[in-house]
Every structure is written in C-alpha cells, then in structure tokens.
C-alpha positions in Angstrom: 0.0 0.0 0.0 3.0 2.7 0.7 4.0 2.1 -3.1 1.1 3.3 -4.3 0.4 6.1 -1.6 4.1 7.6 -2.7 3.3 6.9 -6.5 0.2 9.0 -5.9 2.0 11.8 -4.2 4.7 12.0 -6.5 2.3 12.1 -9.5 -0.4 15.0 -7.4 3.4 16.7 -7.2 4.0 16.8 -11.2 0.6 17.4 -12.0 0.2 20.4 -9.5 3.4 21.8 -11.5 1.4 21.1 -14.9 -1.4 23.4 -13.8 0.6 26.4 -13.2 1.5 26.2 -17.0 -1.5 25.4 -18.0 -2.4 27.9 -20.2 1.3 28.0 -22.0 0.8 24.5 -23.0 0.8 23.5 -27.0 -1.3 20.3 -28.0 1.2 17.4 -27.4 1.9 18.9 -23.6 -2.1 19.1 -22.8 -2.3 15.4 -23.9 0.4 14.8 -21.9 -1.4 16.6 -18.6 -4.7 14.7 -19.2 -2.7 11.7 -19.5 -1.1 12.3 -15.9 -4.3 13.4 -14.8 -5.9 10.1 -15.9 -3.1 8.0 -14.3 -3.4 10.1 -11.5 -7.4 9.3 -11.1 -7.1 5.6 -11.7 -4.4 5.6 -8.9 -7.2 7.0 -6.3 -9.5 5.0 -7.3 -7.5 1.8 -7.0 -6.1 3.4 -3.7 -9.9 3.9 -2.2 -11.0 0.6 -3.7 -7.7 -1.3 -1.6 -8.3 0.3 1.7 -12.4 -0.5 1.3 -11.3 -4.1 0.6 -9.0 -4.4 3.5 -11.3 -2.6 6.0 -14.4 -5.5 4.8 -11.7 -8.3 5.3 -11.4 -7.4 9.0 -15.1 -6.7 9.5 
C-alpha cells in the first residue's frame, strides 16, 4: 500500500506543476497533462478501492 500512496504523491506533485502552466501549453503537452491526470485518477480510485477491501476483510 505505501508504493502506491508515494506513487500517488509524487504524481499529485508533477501534475500540480502542470497546472501552473497550463495555459502555456501546446497540444502534445495538454495530452500529456490529461494523461497524468488520468493515471493520476485511476491511482485514487485503485487506492480507495484497496483500503475498502482491507477494512471489509477485517469486519
């Protein structure tokens, strides 16, 4: 679980650094920052969804 909690933090770090250039950004770069921001979603998700399975499997 720490793996994924610091590949999460490291990823929210880059993509708060995307935002500030946001508007600078050509087309290849903006794919780029909805990529990250995809990665960066599925990663919570999975994240939420392992903690919710490990708090039914002591219940």
């Amino acid at each position: 679980m720490k793996p994924m909690l610091y590949q999460i933090f490291a990823m929210a770090v880059i993509w708060i650094g995307m935002v500030f250039f946001y508007q600078e950004m050509d087309q290849v770069s903006k794919f780029i920052f909805y990529l990250v921001s995809s990665w960066l979603l599925l990663l919570i998700v999975l994240f939420v969804k392992q903690i919710l399975r490990k708090r039914n499997q002591t219940n």
